[in-house]
N, CA and C atoms as a LAMMPS dump frame, in Angstrom:
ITEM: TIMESTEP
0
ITEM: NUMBER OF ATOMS
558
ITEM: BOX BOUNDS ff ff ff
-5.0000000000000000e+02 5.0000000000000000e+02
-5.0000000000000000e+02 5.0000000000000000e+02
-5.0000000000000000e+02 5.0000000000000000e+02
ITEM: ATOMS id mol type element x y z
1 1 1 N -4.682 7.079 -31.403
2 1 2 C -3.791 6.205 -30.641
3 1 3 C -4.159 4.745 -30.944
4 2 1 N -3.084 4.02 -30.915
5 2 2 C -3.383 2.634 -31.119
6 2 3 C -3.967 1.689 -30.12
7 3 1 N -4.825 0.879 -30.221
8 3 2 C -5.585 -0.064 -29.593
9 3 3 C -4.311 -0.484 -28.876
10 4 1 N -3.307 -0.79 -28.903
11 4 2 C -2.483 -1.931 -28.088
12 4 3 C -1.549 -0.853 -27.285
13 5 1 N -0.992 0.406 -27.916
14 5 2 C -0.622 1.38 -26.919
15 5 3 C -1.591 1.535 -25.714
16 6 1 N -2.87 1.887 -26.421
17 6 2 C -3.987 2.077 -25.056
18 6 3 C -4.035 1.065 -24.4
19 7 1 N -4.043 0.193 -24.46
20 7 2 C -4.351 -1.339 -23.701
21 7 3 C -2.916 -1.264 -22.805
22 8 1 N -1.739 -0.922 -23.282
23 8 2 C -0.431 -1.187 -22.579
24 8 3 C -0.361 -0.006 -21.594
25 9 1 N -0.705 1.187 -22.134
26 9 2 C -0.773 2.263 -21.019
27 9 3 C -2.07 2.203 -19.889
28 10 1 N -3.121 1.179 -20.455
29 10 2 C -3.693 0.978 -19.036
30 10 3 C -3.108 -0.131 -17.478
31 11 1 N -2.406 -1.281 -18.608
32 11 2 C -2.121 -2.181 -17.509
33 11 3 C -0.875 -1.461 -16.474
34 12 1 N -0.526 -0.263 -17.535
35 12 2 C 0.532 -0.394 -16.653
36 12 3 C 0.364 0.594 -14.851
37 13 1 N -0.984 1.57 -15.842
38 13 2 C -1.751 1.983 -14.561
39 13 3 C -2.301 1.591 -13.251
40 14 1 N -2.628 0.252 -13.798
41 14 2 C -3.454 -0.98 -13.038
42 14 3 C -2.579 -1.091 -12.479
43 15 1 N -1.186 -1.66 -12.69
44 15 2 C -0.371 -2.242 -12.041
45 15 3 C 0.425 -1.319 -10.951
46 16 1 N 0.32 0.088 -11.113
47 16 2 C 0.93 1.183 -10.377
48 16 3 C -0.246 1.15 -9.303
49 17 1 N -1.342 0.811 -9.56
50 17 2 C -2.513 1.153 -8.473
51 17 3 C -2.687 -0.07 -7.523
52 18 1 N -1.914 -1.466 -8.412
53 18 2 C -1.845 -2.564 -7.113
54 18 3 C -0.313 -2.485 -6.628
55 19 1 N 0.372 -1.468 -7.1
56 19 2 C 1.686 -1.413 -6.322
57 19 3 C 1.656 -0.778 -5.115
58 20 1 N 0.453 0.146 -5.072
59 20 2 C 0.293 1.538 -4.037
60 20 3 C -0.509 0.671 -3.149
61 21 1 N -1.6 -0.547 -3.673
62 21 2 C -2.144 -1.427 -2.535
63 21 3 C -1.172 -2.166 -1.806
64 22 1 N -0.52 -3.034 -2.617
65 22 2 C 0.578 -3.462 -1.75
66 22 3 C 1.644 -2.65 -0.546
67 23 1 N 1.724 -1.624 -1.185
68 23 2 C 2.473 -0.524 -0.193
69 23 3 C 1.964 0.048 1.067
70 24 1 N 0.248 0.177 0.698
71 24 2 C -0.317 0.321 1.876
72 24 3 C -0.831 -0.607 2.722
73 25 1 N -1.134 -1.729 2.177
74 25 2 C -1.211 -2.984 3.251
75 25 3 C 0.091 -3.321 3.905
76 26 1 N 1.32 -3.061 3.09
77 26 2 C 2.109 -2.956 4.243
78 26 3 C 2.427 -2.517 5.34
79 27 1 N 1.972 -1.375 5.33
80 27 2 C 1.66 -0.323 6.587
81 27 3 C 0.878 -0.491 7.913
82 28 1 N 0.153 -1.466 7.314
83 28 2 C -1.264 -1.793 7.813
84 28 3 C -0.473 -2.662 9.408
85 29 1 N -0.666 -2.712 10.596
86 29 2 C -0.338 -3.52 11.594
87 29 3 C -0.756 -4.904 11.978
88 30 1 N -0.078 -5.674 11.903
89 30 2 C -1.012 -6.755 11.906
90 30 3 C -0.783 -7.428 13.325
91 31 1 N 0.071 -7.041 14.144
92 31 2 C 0.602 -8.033 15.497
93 31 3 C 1.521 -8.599 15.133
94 32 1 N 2.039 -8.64 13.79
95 32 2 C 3.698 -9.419 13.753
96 32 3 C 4.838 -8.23 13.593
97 33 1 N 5.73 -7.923 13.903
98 33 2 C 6.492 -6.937 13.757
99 33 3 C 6.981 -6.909 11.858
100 34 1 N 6.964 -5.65 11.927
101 34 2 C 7.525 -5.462 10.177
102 34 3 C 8.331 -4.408 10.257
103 35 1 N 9.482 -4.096 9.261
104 35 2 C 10.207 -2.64 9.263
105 35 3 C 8.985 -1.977 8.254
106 36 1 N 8.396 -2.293 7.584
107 36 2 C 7.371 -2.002 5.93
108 36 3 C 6.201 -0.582 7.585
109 37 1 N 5.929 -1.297 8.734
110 37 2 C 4.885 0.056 9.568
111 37 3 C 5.623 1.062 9.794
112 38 1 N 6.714 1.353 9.979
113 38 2 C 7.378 2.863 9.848
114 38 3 C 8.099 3.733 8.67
115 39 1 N 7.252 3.151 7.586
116 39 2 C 7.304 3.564 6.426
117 39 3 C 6.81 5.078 6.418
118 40 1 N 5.668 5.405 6.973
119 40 2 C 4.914 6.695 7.073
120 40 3 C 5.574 7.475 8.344
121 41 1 N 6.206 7.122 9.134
122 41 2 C 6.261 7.606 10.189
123 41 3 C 7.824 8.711 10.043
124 42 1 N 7.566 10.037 9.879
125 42 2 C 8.521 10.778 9.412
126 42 3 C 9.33 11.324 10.95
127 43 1 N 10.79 11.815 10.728
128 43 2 C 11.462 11.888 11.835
129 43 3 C 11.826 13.27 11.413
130 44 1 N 11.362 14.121 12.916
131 44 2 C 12.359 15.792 12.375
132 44 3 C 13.925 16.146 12.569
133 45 1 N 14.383 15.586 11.683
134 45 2 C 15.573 15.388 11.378
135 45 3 C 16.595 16.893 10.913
136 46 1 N 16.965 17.859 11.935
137 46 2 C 17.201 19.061 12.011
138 46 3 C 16.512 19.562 11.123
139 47 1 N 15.257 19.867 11.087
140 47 2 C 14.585 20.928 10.567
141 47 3 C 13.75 20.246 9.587
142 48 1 N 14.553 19.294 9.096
143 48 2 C 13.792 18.601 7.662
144 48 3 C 13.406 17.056 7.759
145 49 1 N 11.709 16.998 7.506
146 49 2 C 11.276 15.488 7.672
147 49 3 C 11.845 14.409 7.17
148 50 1 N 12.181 13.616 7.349
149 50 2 C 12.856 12.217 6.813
150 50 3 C 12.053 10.984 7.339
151 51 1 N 12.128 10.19 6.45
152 51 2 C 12.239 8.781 7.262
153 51 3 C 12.688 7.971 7.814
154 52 1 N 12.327 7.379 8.596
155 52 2 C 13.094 6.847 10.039
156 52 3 C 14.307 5.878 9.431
157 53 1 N 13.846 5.338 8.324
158 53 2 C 14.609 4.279 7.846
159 53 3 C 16.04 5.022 6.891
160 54 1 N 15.786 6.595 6.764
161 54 2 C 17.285 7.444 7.107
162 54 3 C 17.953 7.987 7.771
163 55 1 N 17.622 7.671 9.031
164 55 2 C 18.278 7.966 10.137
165 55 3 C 18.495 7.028 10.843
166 56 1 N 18.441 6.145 10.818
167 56 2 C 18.745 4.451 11.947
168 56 3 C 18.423 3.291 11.208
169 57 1 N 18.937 2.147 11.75
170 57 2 C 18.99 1.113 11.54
171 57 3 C 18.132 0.239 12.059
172 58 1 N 16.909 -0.511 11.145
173 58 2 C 15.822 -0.91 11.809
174 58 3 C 15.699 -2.502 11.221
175 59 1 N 15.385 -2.865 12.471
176 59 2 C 15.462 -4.365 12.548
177 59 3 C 14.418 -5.104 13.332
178 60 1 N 14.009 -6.186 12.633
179 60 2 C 12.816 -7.473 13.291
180 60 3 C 13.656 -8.558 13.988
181 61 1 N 14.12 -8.675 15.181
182 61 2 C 15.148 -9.308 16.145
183 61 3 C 13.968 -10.893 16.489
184 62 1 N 12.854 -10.003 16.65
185 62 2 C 12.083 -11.216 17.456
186 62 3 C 10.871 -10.932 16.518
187 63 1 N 9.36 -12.075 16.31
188 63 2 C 8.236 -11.679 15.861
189 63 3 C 7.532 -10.542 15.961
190 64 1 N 7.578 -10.084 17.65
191 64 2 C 6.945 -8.577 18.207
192 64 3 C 7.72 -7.745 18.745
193 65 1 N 8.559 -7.64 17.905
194 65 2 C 9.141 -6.628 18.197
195 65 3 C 10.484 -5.763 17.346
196 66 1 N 10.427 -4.535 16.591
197 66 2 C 11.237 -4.037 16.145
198 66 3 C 12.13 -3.063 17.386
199 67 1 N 13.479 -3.026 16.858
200 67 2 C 14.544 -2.199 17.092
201 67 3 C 14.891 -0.885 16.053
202 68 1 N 14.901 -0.193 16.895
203 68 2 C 15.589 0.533 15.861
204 68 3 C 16.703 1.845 16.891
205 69 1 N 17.677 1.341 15.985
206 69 2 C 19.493 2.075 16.07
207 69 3 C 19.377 3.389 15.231
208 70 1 N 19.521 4.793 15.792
209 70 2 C 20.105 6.045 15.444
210 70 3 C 21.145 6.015 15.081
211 71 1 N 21.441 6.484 13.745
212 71 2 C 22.772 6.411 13.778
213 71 3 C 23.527 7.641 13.841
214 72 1 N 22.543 8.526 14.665
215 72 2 C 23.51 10.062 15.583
216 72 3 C 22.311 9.809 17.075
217 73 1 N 23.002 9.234 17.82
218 73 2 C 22.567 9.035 18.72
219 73 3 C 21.471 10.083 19.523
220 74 1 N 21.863 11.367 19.365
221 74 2 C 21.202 12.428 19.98
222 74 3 C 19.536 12.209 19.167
223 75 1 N 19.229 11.538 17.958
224 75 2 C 18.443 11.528 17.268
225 75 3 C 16.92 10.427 17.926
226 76 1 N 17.196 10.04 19.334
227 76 2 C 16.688 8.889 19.793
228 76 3 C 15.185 10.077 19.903
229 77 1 N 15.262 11.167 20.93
230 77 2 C 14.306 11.961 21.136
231 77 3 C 13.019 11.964 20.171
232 78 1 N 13.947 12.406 19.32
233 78 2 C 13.31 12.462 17.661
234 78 3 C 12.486 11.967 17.416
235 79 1 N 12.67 10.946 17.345
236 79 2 C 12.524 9.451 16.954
237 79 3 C 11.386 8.939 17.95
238 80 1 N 11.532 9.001 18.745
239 80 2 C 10.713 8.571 20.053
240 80 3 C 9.195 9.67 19.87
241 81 1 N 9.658 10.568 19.28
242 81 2 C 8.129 11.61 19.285
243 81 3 C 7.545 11.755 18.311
244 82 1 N 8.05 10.901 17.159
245 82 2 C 7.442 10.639 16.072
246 82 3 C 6.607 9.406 16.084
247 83 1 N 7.335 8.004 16.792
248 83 2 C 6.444 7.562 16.99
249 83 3 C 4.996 7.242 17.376
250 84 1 N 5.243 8.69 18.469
251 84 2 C 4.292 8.251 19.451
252 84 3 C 3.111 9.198 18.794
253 85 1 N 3.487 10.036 17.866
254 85 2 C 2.846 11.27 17.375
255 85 3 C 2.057 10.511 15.546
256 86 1 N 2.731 9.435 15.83
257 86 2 C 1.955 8.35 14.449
258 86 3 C 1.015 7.872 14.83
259 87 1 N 0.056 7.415 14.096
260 87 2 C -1.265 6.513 14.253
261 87 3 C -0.893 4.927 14.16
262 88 1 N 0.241 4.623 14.643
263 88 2 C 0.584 3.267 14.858
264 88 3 C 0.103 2.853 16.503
265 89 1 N 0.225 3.564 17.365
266 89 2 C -0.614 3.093 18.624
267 89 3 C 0.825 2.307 19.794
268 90 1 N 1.659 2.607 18.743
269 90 2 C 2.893 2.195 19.96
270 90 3 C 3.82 3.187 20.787
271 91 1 N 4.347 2.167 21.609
272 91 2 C 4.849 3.062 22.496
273 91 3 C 6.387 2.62 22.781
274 92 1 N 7.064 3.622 21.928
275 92 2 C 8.691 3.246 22.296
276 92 3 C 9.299 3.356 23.827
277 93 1 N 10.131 2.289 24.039
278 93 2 C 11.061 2.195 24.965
279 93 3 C 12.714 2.511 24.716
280 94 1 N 13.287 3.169 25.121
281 94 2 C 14.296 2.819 25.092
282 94 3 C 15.909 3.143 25.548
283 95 1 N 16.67 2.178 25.342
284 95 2 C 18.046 2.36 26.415
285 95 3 C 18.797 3.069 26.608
286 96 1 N 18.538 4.304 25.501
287 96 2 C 20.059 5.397 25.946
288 96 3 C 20.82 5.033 24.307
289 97 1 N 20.593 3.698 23.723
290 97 2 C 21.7 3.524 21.993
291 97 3 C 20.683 2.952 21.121
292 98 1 N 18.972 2.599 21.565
293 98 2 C 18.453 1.985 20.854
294 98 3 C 16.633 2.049 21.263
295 99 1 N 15.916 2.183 20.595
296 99 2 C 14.808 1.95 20.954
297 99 3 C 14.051 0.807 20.652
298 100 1 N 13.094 0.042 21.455
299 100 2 C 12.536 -0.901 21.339
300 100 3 C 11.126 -0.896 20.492
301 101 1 N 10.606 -1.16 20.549
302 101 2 C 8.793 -1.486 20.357
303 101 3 C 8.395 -2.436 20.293
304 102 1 N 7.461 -2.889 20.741
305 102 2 C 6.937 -4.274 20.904
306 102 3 C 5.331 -4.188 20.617
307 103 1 N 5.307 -5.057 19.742
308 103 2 C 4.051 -5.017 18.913
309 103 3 C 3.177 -5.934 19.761
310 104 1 N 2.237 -5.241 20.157
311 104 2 C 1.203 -5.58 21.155
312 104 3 C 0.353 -6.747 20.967
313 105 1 N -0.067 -7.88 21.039
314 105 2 C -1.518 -8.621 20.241
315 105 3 C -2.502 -8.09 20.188
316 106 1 N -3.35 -8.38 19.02
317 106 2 C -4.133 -7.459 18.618
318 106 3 C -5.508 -7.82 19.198
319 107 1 N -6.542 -7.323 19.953
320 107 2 C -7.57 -7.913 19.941
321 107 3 C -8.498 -8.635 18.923
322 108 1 N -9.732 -8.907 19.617
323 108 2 C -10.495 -9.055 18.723
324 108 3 C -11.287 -7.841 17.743
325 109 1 N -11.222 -6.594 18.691
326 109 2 C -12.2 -5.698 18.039
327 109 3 C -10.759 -4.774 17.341
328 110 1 N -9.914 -4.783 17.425
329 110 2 C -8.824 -4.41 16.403
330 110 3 C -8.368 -4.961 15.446
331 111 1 N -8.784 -6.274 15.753
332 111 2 C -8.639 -6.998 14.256
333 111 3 C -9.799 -6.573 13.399
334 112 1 N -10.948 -6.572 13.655
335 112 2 C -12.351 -6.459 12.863
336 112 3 C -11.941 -5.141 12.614
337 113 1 N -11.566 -4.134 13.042
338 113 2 C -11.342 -2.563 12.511
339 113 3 C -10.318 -2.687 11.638
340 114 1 N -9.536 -3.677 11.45
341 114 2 C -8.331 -3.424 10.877
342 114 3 C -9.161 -4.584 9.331
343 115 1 N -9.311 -5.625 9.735
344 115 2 C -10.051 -6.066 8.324
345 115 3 C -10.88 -4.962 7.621
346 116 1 N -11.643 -3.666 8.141
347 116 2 C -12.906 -2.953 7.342
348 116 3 C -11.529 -1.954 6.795
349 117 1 N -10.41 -1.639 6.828
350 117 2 C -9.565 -0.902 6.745
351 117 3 C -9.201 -2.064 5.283
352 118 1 N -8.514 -3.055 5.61
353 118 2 C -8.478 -3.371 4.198
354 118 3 C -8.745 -3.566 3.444
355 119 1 N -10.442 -3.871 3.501
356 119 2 C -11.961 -3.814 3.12
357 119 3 C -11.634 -2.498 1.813
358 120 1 N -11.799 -1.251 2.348
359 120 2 C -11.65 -0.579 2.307
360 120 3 C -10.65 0.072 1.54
361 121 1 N -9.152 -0.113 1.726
362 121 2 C -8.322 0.309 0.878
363 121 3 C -8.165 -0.745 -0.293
364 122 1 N -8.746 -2.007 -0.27
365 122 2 C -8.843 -2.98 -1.454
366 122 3 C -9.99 -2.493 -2.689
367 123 1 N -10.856 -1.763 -1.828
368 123 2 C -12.009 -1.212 -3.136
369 123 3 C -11.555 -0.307 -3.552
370 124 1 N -11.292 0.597 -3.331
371 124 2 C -10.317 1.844 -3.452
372 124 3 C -9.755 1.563 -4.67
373 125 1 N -8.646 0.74 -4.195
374 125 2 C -8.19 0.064 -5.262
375 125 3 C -8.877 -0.714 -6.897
376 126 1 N -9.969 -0.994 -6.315
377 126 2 C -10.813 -1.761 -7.271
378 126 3 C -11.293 -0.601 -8.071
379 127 1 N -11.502 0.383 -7.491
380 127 2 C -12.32 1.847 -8.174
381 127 3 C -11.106 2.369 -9.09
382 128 1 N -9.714 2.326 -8.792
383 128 2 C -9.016 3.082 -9.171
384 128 3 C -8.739 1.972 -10.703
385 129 1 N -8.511 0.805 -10.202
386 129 2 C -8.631 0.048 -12.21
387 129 3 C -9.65 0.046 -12.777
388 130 1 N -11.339 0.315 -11.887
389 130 2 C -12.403 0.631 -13.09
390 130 3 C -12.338 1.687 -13.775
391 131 1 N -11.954 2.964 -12.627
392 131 2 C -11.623 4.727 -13.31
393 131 3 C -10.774 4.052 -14.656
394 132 1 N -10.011 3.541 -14.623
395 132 2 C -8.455 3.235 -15.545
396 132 3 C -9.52 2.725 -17.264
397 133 1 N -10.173 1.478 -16.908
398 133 2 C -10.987 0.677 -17.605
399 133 3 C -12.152 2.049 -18.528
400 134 1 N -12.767 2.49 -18.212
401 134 2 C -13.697 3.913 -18.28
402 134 3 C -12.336 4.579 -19.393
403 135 1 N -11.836 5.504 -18.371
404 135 2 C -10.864 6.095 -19.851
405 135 3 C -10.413 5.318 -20.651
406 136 1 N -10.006 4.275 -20.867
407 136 2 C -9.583 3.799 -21.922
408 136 3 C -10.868 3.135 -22.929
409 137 1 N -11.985 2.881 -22.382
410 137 2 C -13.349 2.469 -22.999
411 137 3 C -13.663 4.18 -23.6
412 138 1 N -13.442 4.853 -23.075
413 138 2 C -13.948 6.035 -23.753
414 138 3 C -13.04 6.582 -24.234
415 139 1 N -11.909 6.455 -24.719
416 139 2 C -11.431 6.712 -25.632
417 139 3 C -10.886 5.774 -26.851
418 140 1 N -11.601 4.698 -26.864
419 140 2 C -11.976 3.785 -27.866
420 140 3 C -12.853 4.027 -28.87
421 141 1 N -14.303 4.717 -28.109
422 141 2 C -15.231 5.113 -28.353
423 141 3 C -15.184 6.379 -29.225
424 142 1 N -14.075 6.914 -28.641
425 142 2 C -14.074 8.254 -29.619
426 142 3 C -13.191 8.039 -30.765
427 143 1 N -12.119 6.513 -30.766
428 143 2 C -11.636 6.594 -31.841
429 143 3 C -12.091 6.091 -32.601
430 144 1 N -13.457 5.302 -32.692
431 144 2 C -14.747 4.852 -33.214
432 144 3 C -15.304 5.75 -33.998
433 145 1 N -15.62 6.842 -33.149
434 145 2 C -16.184 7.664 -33.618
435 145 3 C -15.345 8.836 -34.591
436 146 1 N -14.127 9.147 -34.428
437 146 2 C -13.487 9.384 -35.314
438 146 3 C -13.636 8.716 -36.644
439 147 1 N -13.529 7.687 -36.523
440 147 2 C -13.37 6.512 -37.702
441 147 3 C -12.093 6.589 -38.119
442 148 1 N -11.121 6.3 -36.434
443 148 2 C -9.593 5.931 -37.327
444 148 3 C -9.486 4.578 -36.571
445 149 1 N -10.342 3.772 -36.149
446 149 2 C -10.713 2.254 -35.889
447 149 3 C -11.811 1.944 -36.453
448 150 1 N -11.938 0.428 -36.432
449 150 2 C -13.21 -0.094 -37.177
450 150 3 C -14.138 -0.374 -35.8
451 151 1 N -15.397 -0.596 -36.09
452 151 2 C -16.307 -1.141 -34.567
453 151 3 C -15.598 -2.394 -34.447
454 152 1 N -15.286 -3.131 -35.404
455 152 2 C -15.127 -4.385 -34.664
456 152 3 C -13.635 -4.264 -34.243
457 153 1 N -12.404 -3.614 -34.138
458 153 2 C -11.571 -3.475 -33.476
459 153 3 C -11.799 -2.258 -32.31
460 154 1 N -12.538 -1.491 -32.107
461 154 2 C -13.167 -0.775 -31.008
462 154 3 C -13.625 -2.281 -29.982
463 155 1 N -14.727 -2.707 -30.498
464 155 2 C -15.466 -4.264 -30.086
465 155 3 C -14.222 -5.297 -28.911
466 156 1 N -13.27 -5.379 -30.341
467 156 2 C -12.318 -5.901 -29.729
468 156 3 C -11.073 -5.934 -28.335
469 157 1 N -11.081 -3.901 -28.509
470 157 2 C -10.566 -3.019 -27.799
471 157 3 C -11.186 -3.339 -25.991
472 158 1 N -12.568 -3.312 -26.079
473 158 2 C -13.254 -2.921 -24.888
474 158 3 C -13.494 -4.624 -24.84
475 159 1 N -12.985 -6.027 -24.832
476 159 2 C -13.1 -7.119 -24.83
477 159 3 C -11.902 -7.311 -23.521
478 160 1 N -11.112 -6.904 -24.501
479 160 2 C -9.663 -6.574 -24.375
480 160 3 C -9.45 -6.029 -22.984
481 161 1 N -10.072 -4.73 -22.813
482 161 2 C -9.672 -4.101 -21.601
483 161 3 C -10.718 -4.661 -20.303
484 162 1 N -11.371 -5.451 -20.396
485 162 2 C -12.347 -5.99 -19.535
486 162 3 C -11.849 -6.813 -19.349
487 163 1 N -10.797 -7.816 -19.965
488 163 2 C -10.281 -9.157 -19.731
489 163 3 C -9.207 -8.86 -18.754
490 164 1 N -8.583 -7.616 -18.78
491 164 2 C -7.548 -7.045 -18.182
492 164 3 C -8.126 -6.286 -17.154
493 165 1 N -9.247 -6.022 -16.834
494 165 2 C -9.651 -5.317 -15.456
495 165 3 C -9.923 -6.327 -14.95
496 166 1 N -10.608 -7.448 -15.188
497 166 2 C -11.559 -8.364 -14.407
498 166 3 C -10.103 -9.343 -13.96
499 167 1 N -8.805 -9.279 -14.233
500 167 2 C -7.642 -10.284 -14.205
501 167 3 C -7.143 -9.031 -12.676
502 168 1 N -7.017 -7.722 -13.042
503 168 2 C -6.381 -7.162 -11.822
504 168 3 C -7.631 -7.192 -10.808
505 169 1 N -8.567 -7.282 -11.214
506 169 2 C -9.562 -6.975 -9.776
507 169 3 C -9.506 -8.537 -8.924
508 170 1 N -9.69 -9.483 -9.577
509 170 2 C -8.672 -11.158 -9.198
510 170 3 C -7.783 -10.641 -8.284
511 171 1 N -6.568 -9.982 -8.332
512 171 2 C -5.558 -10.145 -8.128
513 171 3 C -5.605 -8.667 -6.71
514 172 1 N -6.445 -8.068 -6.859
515 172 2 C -6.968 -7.166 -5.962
516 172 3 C -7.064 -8.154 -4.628
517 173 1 N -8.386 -9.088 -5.145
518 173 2 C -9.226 -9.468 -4.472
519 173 3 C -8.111 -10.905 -3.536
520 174 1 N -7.006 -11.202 -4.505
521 174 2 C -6.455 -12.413 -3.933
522 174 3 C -5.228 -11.43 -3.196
523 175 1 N -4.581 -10.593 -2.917
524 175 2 C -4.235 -9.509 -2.02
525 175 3 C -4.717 -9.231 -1
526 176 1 N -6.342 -8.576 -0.801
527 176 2 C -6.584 -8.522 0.364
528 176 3 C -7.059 -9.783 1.041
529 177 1 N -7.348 -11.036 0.513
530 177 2 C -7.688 -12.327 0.898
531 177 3 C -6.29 -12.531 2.086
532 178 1 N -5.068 -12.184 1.462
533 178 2 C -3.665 -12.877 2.25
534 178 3 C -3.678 -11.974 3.203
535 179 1 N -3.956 -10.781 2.932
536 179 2 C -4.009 -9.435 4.44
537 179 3 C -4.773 -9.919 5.389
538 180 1 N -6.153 -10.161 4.668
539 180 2 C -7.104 -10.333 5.586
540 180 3 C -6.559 -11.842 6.961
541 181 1 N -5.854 -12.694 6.252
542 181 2 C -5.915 -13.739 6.611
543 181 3 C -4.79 -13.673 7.674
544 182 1 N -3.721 -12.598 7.264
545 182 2 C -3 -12.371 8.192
546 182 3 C -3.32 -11.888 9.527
547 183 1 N -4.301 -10.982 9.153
548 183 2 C -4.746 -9.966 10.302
549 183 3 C -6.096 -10.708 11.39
550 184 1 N -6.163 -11.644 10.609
551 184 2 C -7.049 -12.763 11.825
552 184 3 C -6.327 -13.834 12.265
553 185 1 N -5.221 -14.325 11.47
554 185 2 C -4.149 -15.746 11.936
555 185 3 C -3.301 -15.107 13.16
556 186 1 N -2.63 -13.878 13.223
557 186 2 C -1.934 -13.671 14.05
558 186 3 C -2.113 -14.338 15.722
């Protein structure tokens, strides 16, 4: 395989593994209302799980607080026991055409649990572009050792892919910096 195929099929790994960070810091609660926290939160939707965001209409009206509209009304139940049956920690209200939630302020000791959480899913992350960095260093190595590269384009290879891990782990690191900062500014 070619040095620049391998190099292109890693970034693009890298970049799938800070897409899945971004996806899950969205999830993450911070005290400002988001539609991105009922992303996980599945609705039993006659028989078959869905997401909430296919069955109603969900909306940020105010900072703390999402709405969200059924759009088969009988579906509010549903909806209401999924929430409460999520690890989001809220507690729906609501009128008979719509349910409320109101995103609570966060303490102090829920913020510090919630920073070691992104702590946490940011290394994760960091592990998952070194794993990436590793296979592609070792299979440099073996095309070295083949001898269908030269050392000094192997040399070049593993220059190459270090310049490109050490640029996403940056970009890791300037990710959970804006989470973090969120989840204490609130």
């Amino acid at each position: 395989m070619e040095i620049k195929e391998l190099l292109q099929q890693a970034e693009e790994r890298m970049n799938k593994s800070i897409e899945a960070l971004k996806h899950e810091f969205a999830s993450i609660r911070t005290g400002r209302a988001s539609v991105a926290l009922l992303d996980k939160v599945m609705v039993d939707y006659y028989g078959s799980p869905s997401p909430i965001n296919q069955v109603a209409n969900i909306s940020v009206p105010e900072p703390r607080m999402i709405v969200i509209a059924p759009w088969d009304k009988t579906m509010i139940g549903a909806i209401e026991k999924a929430i409460l049956q999520s690890d989001l920690g809220l507690n729906p209200g609501n009128d008979g055409a719509q349910i409320r939630l109101t995103i609570p302020q966060l303490t102090e000791e829920r913020r510090k649990e919630i920073v070691k959480v992104v702590h946490k899913k940011a290394e994760d992350a960091k592990v998952a572009v070194r794993n990436i960095r590793r296979d592609v260093n070792d299979a440099l190595k073996k095309e070295e050792k083949a001898k269908t590269i030269t050392e000094d384009d192997a040399k070049d290879g593993l220059d190459q892919i270090q310049k490109l891990t050490d640029a996403k782990i940056k970009q890791i690191d300037e990710l959970k910096a804006v989470k973090e900062k969120d989840v204490l500014e609130v």
